[in-house]
PyMOL Python script that loads the backbone (N, CA, C, O; Angstrom):
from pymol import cmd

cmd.read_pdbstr("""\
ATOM      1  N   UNK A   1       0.834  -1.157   0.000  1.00  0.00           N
ATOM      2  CA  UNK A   1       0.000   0.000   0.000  1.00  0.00           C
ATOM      3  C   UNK A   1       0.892   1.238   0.000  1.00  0.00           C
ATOM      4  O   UNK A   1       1.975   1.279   0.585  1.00  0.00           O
ATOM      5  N   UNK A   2       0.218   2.517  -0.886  1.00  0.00           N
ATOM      6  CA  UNK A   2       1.369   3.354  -1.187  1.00  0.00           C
ATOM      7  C   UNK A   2       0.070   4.565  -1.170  1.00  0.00           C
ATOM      8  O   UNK A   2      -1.058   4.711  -1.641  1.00  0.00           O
ATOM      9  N   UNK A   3       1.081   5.321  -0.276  1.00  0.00           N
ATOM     10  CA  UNK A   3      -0.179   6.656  -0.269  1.00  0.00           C
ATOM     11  C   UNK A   3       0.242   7.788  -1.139  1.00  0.00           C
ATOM     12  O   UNK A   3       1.378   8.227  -1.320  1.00  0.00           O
ATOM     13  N   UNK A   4      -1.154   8.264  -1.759  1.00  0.00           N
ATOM     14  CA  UNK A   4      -1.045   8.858  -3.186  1.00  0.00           C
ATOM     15  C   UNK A   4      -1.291   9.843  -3.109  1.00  0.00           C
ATOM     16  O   UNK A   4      -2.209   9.929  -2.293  1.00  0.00           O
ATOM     17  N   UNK A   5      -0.761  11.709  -3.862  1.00  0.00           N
ATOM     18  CA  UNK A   5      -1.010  13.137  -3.466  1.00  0.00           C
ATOM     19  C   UNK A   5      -2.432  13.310  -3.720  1.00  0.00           C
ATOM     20  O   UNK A   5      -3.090  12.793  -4.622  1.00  0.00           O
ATOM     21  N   UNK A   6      -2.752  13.968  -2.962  1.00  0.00           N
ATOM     22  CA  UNK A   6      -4.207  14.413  -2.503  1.00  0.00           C
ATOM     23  C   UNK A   6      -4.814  14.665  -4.346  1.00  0.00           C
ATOM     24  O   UNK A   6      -5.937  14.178  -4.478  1.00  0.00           O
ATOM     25  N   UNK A   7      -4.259  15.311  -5.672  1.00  0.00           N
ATOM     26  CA  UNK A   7      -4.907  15.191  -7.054  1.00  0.00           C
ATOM     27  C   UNK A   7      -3.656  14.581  -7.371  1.00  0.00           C
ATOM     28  O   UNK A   7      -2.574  14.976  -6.935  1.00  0.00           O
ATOM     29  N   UNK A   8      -3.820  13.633  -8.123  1.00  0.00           N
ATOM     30  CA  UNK A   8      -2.659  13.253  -9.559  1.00  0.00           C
ATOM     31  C   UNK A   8      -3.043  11.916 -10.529  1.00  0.00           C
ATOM     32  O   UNK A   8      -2.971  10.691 -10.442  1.00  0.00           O
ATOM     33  N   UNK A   9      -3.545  13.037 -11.608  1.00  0.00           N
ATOM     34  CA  UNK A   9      -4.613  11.786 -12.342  1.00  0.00           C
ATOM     35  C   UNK A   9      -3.513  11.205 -13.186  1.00  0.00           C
ATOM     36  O   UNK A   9      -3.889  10.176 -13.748  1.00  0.00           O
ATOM     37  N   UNK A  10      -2.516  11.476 -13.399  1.00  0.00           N
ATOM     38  CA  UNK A  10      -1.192  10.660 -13.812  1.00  0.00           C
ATOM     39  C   UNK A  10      -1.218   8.988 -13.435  1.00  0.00           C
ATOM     40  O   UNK A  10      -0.813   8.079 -14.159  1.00  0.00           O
ATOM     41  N   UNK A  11      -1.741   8.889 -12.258  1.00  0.00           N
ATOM     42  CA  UNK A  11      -1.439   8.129 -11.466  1.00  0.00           C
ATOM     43  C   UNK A  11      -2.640   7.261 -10.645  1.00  0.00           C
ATOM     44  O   UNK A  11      -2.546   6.561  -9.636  1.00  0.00           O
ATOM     45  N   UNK A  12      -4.034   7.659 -11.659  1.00  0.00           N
ATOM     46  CA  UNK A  12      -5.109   7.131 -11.550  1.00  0.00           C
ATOM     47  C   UNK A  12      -5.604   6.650 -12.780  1.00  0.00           C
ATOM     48  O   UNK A  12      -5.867   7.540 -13.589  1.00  0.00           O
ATOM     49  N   UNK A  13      -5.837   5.289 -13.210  1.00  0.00           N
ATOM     50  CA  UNK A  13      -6.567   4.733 -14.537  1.00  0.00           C
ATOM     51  C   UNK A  13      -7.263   5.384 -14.973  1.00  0.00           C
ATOM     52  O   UNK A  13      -7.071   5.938 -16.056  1.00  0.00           O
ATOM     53  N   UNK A  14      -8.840   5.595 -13.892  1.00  0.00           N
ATOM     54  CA  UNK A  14      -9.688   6.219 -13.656  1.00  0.00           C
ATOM     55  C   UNK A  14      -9.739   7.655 -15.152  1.00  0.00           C
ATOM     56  O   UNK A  14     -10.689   7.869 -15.905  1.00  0.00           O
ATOM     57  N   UNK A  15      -8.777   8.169 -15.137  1.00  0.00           N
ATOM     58  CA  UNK A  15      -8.830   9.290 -15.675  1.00  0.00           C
ATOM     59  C   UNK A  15      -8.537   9.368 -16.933  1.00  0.00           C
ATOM     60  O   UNK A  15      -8.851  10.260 -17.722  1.00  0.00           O
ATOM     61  N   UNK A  16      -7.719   8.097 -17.180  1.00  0.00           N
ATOM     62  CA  UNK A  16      -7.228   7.673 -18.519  1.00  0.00           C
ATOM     63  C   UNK A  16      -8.471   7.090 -19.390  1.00  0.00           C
ATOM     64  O   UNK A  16      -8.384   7.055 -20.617  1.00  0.00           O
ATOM     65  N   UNK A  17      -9.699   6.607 -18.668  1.00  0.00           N
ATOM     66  CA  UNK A  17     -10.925   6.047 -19.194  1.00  0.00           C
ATOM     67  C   UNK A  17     -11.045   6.833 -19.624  1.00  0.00           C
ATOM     68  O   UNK A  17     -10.840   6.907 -20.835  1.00  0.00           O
ATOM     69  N   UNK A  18     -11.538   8.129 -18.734  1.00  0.00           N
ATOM     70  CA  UNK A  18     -12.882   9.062 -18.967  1.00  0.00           C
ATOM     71  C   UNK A  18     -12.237  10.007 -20.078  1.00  0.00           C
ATOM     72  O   UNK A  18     -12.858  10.897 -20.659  1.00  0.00           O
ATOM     73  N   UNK A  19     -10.816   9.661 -20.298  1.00  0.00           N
ATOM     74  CA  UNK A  19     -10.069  10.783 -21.265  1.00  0.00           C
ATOM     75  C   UNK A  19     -10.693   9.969 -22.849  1.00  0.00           C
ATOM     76  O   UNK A  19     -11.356  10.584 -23.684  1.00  0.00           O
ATOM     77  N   UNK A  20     -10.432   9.001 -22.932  1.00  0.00           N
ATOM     78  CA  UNK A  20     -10.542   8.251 -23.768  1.00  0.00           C
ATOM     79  C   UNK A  20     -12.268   8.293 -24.171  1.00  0.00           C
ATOM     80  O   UNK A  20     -12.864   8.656 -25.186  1.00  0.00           O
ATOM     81  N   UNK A  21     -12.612   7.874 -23.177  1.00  0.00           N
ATOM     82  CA  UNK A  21     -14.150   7.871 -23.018  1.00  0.00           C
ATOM     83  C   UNK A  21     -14.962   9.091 -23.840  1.00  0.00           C
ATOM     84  O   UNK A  21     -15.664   8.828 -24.816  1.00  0.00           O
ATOM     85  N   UNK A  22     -14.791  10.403 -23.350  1.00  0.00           N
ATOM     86  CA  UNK A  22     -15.045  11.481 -23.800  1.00  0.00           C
ATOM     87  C   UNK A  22     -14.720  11.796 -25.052  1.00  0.00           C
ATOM     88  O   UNK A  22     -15.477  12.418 -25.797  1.00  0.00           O
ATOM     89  N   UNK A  23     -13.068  11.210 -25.511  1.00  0.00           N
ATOM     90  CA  UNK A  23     -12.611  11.562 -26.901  1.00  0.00           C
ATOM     91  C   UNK A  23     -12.948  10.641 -28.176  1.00  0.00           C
ATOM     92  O   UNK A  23     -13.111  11.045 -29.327  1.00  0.00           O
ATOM     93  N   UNK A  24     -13.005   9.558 -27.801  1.00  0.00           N
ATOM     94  CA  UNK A  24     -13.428   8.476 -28.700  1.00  0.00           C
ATOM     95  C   UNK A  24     -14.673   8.277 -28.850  1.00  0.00           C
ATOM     96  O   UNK A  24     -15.143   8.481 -29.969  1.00  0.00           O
ATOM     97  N   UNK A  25     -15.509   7.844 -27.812  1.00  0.00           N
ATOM     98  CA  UNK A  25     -16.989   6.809 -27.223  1.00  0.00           C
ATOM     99  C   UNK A  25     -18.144   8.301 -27.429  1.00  0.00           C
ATOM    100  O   UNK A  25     -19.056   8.351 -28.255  1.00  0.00           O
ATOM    101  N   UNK A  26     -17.826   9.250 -26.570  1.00  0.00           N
ATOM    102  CA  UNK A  26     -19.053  10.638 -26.676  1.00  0.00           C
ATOM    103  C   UNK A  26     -18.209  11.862 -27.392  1.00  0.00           C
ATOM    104  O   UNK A  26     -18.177  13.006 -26.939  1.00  0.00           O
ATOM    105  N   UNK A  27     -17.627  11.487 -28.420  1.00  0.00           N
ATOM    106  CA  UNK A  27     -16.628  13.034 -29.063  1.00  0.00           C
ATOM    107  C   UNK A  27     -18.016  13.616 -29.767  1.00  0.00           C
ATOM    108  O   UNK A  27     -18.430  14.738 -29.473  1.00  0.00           O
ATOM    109  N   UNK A  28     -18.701  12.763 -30.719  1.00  0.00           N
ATOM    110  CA  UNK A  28     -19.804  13.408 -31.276  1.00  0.00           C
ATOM    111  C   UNK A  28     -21.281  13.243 -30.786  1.00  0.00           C
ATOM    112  O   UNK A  28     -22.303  13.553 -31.397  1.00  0.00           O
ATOM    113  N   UNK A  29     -21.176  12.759 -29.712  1.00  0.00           N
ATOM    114  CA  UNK A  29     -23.046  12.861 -29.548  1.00  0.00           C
ATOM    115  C   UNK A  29     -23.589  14.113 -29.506  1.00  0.00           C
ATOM    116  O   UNK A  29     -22.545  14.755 -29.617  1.00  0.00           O
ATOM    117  N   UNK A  30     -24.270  14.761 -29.444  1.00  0.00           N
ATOM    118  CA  UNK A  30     -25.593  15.694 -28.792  1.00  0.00           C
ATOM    119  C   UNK A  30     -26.564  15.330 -28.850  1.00  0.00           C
ATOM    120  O   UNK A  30     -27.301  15.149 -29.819  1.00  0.00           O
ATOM    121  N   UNK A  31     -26.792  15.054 -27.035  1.00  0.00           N
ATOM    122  CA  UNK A  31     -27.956  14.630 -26.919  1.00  0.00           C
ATOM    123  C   UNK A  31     -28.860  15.816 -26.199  1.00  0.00           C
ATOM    124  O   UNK A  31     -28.513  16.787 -25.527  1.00  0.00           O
ATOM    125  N   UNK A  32     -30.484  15.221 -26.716  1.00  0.00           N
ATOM    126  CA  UNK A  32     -31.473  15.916 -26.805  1.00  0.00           C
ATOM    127  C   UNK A  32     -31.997  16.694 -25.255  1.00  0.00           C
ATOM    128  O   UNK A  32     -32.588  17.757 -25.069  1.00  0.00           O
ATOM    129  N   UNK A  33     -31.331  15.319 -23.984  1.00  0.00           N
ATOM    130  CA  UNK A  33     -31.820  15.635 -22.742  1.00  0.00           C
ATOM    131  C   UNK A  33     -30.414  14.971 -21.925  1.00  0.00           C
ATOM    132  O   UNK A  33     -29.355  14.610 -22.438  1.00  0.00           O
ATOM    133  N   UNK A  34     -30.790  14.955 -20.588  1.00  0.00           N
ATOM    134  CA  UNK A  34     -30.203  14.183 -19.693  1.00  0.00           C
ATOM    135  C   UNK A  34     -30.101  12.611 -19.455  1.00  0.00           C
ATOM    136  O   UNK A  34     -29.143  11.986 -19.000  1.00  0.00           O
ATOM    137  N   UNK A  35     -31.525  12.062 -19.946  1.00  0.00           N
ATOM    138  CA  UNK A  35     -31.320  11.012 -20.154  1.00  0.00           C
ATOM    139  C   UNK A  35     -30.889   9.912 -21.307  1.00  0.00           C
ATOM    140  O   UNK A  35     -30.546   8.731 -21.363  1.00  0.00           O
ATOM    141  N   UNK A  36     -31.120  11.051 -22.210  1.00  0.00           N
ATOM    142  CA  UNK A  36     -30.364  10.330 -23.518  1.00  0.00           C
ATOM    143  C   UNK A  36     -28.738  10.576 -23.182  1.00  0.00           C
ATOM    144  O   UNK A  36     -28.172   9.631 -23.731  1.00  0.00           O
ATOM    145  N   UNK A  37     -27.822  11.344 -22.586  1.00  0.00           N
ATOM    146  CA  UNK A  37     -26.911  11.544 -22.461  1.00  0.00           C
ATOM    147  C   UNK A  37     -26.324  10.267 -21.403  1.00  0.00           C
ATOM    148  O   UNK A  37     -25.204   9.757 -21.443  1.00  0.00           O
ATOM    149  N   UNK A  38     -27.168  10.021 -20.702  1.00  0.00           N
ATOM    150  CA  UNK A  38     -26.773   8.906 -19.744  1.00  0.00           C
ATOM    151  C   UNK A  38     -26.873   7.524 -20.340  1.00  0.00           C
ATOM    152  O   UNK A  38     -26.239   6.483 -20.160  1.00  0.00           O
ATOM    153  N   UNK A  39     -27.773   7.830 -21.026  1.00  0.00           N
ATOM    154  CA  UNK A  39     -27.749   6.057 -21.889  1.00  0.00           C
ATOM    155  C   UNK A  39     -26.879   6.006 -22.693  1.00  0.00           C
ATOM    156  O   UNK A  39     -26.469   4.916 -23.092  1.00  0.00           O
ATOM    157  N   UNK A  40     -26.420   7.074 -23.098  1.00  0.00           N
ATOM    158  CA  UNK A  40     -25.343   6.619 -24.439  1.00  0.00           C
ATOM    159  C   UNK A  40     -24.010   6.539 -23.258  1.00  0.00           C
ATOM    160  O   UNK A  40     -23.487   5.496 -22.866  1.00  0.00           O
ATOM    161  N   UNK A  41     -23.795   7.371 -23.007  1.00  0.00           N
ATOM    162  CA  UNK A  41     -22.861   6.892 -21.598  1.00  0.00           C
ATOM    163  C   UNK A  41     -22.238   5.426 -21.209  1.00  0.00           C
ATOM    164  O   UNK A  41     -21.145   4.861 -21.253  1.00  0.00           O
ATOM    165  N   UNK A  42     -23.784   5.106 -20.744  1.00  0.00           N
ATOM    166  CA  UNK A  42     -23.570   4.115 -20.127  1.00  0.00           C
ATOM    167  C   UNK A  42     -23.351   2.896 -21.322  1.00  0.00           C
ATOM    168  O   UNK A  42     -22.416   2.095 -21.293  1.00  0.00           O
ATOM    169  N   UNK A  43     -24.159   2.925 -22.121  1.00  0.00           N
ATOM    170  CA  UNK A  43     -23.842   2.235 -23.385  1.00  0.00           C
ATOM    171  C   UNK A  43     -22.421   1.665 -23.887  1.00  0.00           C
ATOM    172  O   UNK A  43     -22.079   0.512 -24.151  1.00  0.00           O
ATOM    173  N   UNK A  44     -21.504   3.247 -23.935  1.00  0.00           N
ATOM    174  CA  UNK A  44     -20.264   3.413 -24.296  1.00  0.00           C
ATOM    175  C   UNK A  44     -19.126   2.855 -23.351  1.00  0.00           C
ATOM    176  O   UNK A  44     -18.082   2.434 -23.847  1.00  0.00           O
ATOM    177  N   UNK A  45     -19.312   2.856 -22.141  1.00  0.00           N
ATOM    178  CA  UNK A  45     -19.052   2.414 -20.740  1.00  0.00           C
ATOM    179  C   UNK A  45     -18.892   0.617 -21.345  1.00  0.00           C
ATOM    180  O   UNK A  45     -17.931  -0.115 -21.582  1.00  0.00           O
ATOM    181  N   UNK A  46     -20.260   0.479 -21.406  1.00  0.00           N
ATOM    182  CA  UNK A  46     -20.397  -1.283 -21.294  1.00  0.00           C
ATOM    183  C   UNK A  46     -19.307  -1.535 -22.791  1.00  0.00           C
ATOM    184  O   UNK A  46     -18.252  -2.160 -22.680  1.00  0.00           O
ATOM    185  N   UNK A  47     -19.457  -1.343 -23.226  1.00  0.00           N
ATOM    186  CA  UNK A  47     -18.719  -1.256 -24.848  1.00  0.00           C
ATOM    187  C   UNK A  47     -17.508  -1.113 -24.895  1.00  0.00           C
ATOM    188  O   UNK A  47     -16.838  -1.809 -25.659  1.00  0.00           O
ATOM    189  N   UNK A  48     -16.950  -0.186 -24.095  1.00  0.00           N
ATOM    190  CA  UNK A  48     -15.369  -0.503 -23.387  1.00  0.00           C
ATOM    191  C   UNK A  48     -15.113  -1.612 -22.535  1.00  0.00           C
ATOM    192  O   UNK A  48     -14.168  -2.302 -22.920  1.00  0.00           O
ATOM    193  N   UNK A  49     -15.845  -2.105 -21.173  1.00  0.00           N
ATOM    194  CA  UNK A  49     -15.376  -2.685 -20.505  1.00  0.00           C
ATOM    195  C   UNK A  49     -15.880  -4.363 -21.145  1.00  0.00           C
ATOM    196  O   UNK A  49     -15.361  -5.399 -20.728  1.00  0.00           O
ATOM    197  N   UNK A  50     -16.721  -4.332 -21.964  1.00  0.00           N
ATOM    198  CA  UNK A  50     -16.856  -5.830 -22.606  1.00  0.00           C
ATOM    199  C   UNK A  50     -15.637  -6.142 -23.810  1.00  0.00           C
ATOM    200  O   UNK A  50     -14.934  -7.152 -23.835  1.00  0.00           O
ATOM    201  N   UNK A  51     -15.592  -5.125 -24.680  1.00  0.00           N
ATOM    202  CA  UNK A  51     -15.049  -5.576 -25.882  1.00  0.00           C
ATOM    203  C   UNK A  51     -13.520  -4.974 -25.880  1.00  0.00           C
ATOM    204  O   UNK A  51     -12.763  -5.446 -26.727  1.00  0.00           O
ATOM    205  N   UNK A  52     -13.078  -4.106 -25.114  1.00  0.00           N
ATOM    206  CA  UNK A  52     -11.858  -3.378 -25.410  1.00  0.00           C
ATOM    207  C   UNK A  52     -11.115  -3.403 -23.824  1.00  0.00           C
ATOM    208  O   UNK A  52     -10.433  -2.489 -23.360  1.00  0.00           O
ATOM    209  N   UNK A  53     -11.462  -4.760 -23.117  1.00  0.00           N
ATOM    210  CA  UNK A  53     -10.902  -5.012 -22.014  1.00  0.00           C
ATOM    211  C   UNK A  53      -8.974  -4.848 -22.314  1.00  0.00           C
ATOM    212  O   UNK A  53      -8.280  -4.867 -21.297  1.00  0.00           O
ATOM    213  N   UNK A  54      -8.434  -4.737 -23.350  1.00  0.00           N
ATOM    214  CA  UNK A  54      -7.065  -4.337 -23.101  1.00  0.00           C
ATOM    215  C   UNK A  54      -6.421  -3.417 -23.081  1.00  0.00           C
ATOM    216  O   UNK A  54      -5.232  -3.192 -22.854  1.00  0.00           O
ATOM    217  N   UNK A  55      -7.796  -2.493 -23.499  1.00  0.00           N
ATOM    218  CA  UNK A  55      -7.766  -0.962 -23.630  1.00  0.00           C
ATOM    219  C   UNK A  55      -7.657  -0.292 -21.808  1.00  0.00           C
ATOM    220  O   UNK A  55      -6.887   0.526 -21.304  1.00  0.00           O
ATOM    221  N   UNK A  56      -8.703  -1.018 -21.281  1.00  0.00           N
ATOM    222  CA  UNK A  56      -8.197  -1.070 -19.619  1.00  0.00           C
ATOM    223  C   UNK A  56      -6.861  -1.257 -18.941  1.00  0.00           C
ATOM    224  O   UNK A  56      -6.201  -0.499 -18.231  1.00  0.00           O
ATOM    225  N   UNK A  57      -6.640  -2.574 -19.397  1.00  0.00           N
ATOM    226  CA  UNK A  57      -5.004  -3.475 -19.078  1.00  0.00           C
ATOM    227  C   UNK A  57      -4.079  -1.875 -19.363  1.00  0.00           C
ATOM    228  O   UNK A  57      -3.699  -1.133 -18.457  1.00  0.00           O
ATOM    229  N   UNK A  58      -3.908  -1.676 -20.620  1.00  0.00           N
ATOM    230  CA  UNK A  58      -3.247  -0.533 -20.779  1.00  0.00           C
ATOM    231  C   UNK A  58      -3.467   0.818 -20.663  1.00  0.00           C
ATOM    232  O   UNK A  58      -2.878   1.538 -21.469  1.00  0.00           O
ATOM    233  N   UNK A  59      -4.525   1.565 -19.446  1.00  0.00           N
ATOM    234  CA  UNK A  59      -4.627   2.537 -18.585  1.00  0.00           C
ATOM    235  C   UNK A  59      -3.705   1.718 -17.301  1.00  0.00           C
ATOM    236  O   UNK A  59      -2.560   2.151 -17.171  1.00  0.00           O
ATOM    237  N   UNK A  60      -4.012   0.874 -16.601  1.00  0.00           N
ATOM    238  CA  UNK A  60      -3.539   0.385 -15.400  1.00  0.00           C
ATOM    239  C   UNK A  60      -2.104   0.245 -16.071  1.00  0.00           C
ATOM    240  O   UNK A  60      -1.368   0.860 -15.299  1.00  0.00           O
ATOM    241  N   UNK A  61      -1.430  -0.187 -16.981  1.00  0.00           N
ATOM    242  CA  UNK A  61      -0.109   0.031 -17.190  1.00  0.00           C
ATOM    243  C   UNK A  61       0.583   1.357 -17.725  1.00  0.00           C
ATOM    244  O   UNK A  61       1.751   1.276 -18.104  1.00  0.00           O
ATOM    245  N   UNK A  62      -0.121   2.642 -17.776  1.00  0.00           N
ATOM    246  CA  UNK A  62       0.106   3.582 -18.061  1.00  0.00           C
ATOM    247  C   UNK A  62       0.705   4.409 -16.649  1.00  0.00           C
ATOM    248  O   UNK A  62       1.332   5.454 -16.475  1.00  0.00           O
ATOM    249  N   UNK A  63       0.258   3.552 -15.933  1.00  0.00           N
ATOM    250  CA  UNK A  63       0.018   4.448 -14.710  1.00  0.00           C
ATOM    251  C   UNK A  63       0.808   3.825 -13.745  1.00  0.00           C
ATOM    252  O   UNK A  63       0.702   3.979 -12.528  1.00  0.00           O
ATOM    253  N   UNK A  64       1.757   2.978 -14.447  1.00  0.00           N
ATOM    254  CA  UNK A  64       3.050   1.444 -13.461  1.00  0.00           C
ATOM    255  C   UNK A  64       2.310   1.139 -12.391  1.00  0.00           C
ATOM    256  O   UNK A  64       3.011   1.298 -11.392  1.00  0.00           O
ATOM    257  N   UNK A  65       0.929   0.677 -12.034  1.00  0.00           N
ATOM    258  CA  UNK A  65       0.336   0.541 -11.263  1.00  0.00           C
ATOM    259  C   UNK A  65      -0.123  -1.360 -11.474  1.00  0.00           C
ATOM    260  O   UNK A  65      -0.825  -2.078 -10.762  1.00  0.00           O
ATOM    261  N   UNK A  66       0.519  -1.614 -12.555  1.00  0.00           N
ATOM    262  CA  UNK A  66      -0.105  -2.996 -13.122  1.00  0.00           C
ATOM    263  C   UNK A  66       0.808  -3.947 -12.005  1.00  0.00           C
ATOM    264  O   UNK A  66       2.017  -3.737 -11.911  1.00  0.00           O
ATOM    265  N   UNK A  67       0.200  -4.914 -11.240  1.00  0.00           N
ATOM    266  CA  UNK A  67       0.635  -5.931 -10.392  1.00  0.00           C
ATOM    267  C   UNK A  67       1.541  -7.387 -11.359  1.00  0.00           C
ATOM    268  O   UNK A  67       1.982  -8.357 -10.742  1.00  0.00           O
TER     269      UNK A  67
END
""", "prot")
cmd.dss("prot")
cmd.show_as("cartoon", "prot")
cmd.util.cbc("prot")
cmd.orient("prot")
């Protein structure tokens, strides 16, 4: 266990998703409301973590955090 500075998304996967997430998965939507924005979301979400599981592997190794 290794304690981590209070911000440093360097050093969080987490951030490497939502970078990706935002630029690739929602670069072009506009959606109509809030809930269309959440379904495609979540959509895009499942769609990464089913089919592009190495796309994960390599956030967690971006970040020398891989065990």
């Amino acid at each position: 266990m290794e304690k981590l500075p209070a911000y440093a998304p360097k050093l969080n996967p987490v951030e490497y998703l939502w970078g990706y997430w935002k630029q690739h998965e929602l670069a072009n939507v506009c959606p109509r409301d809030l809930w269309q924005l959440s379904h495609c979301a979540t959509r895009a979400l499942r769609r990464i973590r089913g089919k592009r599981r190495r796309l994960i592997i390599a956030f967690w190794k971006q970040v020398e955090l891989w065990l």
